[in-house]
N, C-alpha and C positions, 0 to 999 in steps of 0.2 A: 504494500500500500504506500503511496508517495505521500509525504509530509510536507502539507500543506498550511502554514502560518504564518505571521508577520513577522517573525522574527528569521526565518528562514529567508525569506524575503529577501529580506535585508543584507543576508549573509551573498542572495548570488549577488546582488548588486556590487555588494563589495568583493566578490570573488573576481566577477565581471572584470569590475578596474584596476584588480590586481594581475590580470593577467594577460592577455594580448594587447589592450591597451590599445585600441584601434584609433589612429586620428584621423582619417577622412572624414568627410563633414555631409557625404552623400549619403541620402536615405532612401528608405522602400520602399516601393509602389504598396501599396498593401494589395491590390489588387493581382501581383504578382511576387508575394511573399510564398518562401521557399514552407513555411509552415503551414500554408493554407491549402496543402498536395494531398490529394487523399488517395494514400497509399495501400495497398492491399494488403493483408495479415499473407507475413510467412517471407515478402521478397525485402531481400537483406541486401541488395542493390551491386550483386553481383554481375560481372562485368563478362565472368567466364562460367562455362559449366563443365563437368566430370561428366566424358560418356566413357561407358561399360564396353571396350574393344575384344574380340575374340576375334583372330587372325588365323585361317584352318590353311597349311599347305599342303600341295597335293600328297596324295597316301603314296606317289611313285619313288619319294626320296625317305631313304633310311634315317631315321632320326636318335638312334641309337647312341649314336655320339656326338653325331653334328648339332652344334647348336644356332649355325646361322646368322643372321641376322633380318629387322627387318626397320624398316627408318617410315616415318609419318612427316611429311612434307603440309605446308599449306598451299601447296596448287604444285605443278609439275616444277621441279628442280627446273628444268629449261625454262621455265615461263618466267622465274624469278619466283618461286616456291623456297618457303624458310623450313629448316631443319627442325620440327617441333620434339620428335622425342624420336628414341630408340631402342631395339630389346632384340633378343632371341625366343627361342620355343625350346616347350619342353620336347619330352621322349617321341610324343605322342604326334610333332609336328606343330603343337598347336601353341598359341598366346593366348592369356584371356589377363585383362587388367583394367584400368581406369587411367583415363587419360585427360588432363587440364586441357581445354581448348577456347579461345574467344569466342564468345555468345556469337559474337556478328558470323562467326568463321562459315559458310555453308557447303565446301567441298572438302576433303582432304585426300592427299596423293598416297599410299603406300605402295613401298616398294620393297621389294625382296629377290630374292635365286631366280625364282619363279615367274617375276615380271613385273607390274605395278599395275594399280587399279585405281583409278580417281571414283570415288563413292560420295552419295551429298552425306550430309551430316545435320543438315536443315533441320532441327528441335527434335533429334535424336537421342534419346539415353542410353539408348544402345544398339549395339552394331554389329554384325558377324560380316567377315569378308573373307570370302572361299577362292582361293586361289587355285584350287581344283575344281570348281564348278564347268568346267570345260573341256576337262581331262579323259580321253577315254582308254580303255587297258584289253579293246579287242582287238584282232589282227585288223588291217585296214580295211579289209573288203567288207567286214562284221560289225567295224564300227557302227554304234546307233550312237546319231546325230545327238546333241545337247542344246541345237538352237532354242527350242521352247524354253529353257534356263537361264541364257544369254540374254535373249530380249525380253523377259520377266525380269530380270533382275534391276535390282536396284543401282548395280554400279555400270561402271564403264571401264572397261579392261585395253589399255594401251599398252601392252608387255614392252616395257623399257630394258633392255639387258645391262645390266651394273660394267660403268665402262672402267676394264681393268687393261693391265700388258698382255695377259694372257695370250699365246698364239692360234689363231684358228686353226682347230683337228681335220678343218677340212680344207681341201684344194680347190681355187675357181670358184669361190662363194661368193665373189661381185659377176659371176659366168663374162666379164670379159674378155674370157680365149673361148674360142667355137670350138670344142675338142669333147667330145661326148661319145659314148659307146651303149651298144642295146643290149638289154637282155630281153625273155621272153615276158617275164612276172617279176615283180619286183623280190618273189623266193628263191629267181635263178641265181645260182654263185655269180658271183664276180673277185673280181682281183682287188687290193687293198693298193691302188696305187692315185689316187689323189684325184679321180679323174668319177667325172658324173656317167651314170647310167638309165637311158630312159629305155620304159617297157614298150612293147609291140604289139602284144596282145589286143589290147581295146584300143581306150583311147590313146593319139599318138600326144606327145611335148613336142615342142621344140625349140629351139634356138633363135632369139628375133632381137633384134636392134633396134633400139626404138629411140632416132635420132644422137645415138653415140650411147645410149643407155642400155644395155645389153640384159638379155632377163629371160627365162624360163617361162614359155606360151602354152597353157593347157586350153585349146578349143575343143566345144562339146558342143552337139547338135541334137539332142537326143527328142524322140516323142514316145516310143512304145519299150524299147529297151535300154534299161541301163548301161552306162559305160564308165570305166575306171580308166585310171593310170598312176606313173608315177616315176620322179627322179630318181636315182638310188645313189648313193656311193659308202662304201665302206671302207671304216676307220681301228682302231687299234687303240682299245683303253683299258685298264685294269678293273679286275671286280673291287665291289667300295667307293669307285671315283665317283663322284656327283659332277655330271657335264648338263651343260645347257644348251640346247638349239633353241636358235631364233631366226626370224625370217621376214621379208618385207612381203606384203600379202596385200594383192588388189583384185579387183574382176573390171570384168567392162561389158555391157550389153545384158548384165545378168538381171533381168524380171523378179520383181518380187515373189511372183507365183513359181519360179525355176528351184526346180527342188538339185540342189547343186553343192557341194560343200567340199571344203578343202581343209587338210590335214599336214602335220607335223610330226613324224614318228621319229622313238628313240627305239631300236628293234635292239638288245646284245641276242647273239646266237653264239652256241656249245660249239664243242670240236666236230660236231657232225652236220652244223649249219641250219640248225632245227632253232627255231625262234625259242627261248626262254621265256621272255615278257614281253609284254607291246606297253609302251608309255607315249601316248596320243595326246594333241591338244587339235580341238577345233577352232579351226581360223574364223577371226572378222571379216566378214566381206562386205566390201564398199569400193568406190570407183577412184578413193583415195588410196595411198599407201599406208597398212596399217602392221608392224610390227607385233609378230608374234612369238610365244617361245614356249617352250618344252623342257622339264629341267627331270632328273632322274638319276639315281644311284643305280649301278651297273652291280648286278645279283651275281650271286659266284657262279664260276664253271662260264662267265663267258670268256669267247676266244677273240670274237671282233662283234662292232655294232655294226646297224644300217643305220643311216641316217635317209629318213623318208620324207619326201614332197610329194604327197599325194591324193587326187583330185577324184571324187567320185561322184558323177552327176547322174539324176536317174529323168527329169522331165526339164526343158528348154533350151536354150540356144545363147553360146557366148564367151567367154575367155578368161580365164584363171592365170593372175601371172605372180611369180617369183621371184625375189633378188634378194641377192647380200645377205646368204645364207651363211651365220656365225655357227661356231657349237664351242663353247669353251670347258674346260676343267681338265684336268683337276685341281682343287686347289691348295696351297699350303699353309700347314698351321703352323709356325713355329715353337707357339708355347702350347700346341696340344688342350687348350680351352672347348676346340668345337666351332671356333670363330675364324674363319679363311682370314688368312693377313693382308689381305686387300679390303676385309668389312670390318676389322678389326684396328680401334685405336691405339689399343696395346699390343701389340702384333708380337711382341717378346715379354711381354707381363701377363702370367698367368689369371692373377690376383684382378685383372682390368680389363675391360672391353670395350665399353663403349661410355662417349662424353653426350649426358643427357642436359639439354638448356632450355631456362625457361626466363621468359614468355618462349623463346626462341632462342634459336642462333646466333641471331642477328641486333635483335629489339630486343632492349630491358624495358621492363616495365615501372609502374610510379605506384607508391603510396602516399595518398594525403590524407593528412590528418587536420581533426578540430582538437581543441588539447582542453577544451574548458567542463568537458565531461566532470560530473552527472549534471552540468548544468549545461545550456543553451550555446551552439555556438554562433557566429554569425551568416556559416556557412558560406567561405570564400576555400575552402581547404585547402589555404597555405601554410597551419599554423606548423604544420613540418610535411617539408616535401621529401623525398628519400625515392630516388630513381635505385633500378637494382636489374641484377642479374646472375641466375642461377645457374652452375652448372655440376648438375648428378652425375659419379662417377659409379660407373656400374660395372658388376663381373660378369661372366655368362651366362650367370643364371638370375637377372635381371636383380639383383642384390645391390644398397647401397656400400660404397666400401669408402668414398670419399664424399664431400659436400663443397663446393666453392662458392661463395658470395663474393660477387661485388658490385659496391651499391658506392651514392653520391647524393649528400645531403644539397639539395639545389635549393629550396628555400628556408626562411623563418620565419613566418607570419605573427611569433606571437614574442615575449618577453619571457615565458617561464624555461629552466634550463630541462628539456626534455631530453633522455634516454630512448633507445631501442632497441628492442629484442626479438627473437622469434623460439616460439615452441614447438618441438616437433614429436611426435608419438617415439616410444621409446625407451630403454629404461637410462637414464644419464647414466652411471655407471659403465657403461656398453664405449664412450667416450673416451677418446685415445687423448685427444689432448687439440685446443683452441687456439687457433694465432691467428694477429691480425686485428683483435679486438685494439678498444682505447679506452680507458679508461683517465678520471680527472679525481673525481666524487667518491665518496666512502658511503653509499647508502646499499651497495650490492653488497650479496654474500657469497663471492665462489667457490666450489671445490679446486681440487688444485687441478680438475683438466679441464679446467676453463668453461664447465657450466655452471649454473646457478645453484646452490644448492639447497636443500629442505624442498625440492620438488621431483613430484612423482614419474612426471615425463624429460625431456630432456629442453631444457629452456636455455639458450646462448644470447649473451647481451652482445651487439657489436659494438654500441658506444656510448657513456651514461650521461652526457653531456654537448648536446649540438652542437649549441655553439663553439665548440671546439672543433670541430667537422667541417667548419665552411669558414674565412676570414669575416671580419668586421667591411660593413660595407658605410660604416659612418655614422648609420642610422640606429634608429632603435629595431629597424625588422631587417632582414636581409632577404632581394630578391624580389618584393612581392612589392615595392614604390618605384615605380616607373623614373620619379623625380629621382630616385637615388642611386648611389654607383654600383654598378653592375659586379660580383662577386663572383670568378669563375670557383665553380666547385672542384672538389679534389674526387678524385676516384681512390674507392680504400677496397680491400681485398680479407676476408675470414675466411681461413680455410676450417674444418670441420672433419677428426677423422676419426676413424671408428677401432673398435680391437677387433671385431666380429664384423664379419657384413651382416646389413639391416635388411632382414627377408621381405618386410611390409614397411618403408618408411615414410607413407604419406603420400602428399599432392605439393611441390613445390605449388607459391610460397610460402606452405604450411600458416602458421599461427602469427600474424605480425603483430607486435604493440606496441606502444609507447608507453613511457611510465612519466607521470605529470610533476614535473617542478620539483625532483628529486625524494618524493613520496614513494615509498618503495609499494604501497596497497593502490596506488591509482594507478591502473590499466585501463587503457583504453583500446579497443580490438578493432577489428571489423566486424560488421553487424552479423550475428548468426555465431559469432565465432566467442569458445569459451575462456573465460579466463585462467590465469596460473596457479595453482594452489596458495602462492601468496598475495593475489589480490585481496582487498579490504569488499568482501560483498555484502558488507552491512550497506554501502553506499548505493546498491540496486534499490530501486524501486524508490529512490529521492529526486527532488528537485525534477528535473526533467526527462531522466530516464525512467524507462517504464521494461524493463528487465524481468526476465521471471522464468529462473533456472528451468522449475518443473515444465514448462511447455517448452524449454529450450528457445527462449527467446531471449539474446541479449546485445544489450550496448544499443539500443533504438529506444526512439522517443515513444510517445503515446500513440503517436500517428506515424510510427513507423519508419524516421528519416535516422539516418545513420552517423557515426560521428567520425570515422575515416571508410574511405572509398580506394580498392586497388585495381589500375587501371593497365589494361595489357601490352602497353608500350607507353613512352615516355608520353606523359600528359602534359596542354601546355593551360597552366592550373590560374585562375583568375588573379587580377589586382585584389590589391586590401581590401577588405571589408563590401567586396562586393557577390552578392549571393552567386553561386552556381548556376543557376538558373538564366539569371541576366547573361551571363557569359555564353553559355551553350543552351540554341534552343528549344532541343528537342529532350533536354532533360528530361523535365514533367510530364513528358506525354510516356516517357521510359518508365521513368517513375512511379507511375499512376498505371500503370498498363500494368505493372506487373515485369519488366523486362520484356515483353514481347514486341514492343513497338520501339523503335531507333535503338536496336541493340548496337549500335557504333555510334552511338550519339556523340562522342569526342573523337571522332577523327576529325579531321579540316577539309569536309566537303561542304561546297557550294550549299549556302544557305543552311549551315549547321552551326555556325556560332558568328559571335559580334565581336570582332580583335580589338575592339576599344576596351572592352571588358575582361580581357588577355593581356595577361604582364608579357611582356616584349621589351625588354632593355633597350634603350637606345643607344646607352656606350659600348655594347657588350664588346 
């Protein structure tokens, strides 16, 4: 119940002027006050959401040892796609985990052995994405087709092949030399000498130029009987090796209603030439060029593989073509993790694999804070800005074994000396040892490996004192008065390491808070989010917060507005004392919606915010 008297009163008033101390002289529309937003119960004015990913690779590659990789792009690496996270699979082949992503984000790229698949992600909480959904394991002629899969499906499969040194297993794979030899079927022998073999049987391939582009021609004419065909050439690989074919894949004159389809075989055959397995992918057909691939562990007792291009049409009229036929592997582990040294960032560290960052790669992200908590702020969230970036350091079995922060205190909207920390699940104990922090203030308690201690989970301060984080900019605020001198921020670095790798450690950027004016009980969080075992929660449910463990509601007002907001890339965060709102316009309509309407309400498009209302240095 919030405590509501004159004497209380009294006290925010005077808390008010003890602490940011705001001197602009601009007031508030009322009719566009940031308190008058009527907010929905439950949205905690989150920027990003946690979807539930299961990543299934095909059942043709042995997963016994290998552990792979697979990377989550925000749009295609070529396109200018950011590296958003990374992991392996288990035994089984498979991933299943939870993944931070921006609310606004609506497609994402994975890629893997196997190929890549851009899927939407459009108000998803969760996902599967079958990279064998296309896969088929009969001999070619037996194949049953997968189209009905393909074009139901939710994603879009662009098999991208991971470009490494590797050298092509096969010969003539851009077909720029006319040098080709027949068999009858693609089960007739052939010789192992680098050179393609097209069947005679049905349907014929051939050989065609197409303007100095050179490429593999399947024409078919078909109305009552089916006809097949196919390229062949045969290679030399060991049982175990995990190889990949890929292929550039188009049609031309093919009718929707043309029942036509074209394939990908990895065939290994025994010392007697008798097929072992079939590991098929059905190709995209479209009048573009669409990369395809095939990827498979080679089962014991084979002697040599076929590597298949092959076209099987049963009704219409039209032309199947092929180029720049790759097939790579095997590949090297050096430190025997399971992770090939070309997917691998520690290619000679067993203990490491791969570098996870968040927001990204690329972009850090912003926290801003109101620091006047449990009372009222003005809602301009400068009163501590702290730009950041995370990056998880993972084994092969998606484990944390390292943590790195680094982050830059860019503004100080307020006068009190505020602190920050983050908590992360876990037991501190588990903590190898902290550096990088800074310390001024005698109000924290550490263990000696540099977390906080008398807490259950593991809570790291990186600094207990701002102002110490950023120079004097003259003024009483730094960064957030236009009129005043421009303060470059310093970039600081916490590393975070562990004695055990951490099997479940969270969602970068876990737990963020500040601690208010050197009070070690005032925490202030993001909304939703719980405080440390040492906060003071006698202070819930006072003055202006309306907090209340049991429903799991806390650090929000009565109506719901939050007193720090983290934002998925560097925010450019309003002048003094002026509301949020003013600045960005499609805040409230976010706000009030629940996050479902302008979930990128702070990027810098066209009629999204007023730069008047945007601190922009002049001298910077």
């Amino acid at each position: 119940m919030k405590i509501k008297n004159l004497l209380l009163l009294g006290v925010v008033v005077i808390f008010l002027a003890a602490s940011c101390k705001k001197n602009t002289s601009e007031t508030t529309d009322v009719s566009s006050d940031i308190n008058d937003l009527v907010i929905p119960e439950g949205f905690t004015f989150e920027t990003t959401r946690d979807v539930s990913f299961t990543i299934l690779m095909p059942k043709s590659i042995n997963f016994e040892k290998l552990k792979s990789r697979f990377s989550i792009y925000s749009a295609l690496p070529s396109e200018g796609g950011k590296l958003i996270t990374s992991g392996s699979f288990n035994e089984e082949g498979v991933y299943n985990g939870v993944i931070r992503i921006p609310s606004a984000l609506q497609e994402i790229v994975v890629t893997t052995v196997a190929g890549t698949i851009k899927a939407s992600v459009s108000e998803q909480n969760a996902i599967t994405i079958d990279f064998g959904a296309r896969y088929v394991f009969s001999s070619p002629k037996d194949a049953q087709t997968k189209k009905g899969n393909v074009e139901n499906s939710a994603f879009s499969m662009t098999s991208l092949f991971p470009k490494t040194s590797k050298e092509n297993l096969v010969g003539n794979g851009d077909f720029e030399t006319d040098d080709f030899g027949e068999i009858f079927k693609w089960q007739s022998s052939q010789p192992v000498d680098s050179r393609w073999y097209m069947t005679t049987s049905h349907l014929r391939m051939y050989w065609e130029d197409q303007g100095g582009n050179h490429v593999v021609a399947a024409p078919y004419n078909v109305s009552t009987t089916g006809e097949y065909g196919a390229c062949v050439q045969s290679i030399i690989v060991s049982p175990g090796d995990v190889i990949t074919l890929s292929a550039d894949v188009k049609s031309s004159g093919v009718d929707l209603n043309d029942e036509v389809y074209a394939f990908l075989y990895i065939v290994p055959l025994n010392e007697y030439g008798t097929a072992i397995k079939y590991f098929g992918v059905e190709c995209d057909l479209s009048n573009k060029w669409e990369n395809n691939s095939v990827v498979a562990t080679i089962p014991r007792r084979t002697k040599e593989v076929k590597i298949i291009l092959f076209v099987d049409a049963f009704e219409g009229q039209g032309t199947i073509y092929f180029d720049n036929v790759v097939v790579k592997g095997p590949g090297s582990d050096s430190d025997n993790d399971g992770v090939d040294d070309d997917l691998d960032d520690y290619p000679n560290d067993a203990s490491k694999a791969f570098d996870v960052y968040y927001p990204n790669h690329e972009d850090w992200g912003t926290f801003a804070f109101e620091d006047l908590w449990p009372g009222k702020g003005d809602y301009d969230f400068n009163d501590l800005v702290v730009d950041y970036q995370y990056k998880s350091v993972l084994n092969a079995d998606n484990e944390l074994v390292d943590l790195h922060a680094d982050y830059s205190v860019r503004a100080i909207g307020a006068s009190m000396m505020n602190g920050f920390g983050i908590q992360m699940p876990g037991d501190p104990e588990n903590v190898s040892n902290v550096t990088g922090t800074y310390f001024t203030e005698n109000y924290l308690n550490l263990n000696s490996n540099g977390t906080e201690n008398n807490q259950s989970s593991t809570v790291v301060f990186l600094f207990d004192n701002s102002f110490n984080m950023i120079g004097s900019s003259g003024s009483e605020f730094i960064n957030t008065e236009e009129n005043s001198p421009y303060v470059s921020p310093d970039t600081n670095h916490v590393h975070v390491s562990f004695n055990n790798p951490v099997k479940n450690p969270g969602q970068a950027p876990y737990n963020p808070f500040i601690v208010v004016d050197a009070d070690r009980g005032l925490e202030v969080h993001l909304a939703g989010y719980s405080p440390t075992d040492l906060a003071d929660i006698s202070r819930f449910g006072t003055w202006a917060d309306d907090s209340d463990p049991a429903s799991g509601k806390y650090y929000q007002t009565e109506n719901n507005l939050p007193w720090a907001i983290d934002i998925p890339e560097s925010f450019d965060y309003p002048i003094e004392q002026t509301q949020i709102i003013k600045a960005y316009n499609h805040f409230s309509d976010w706000g009030e919606s629940g996050g479902r309407n302008y979930s990128d309400w702070y990027k810098n498009k066209t009629g999204y915010r007023n730069d008047y209302h945007i601190y922009t240095p002049v001298n910077r």
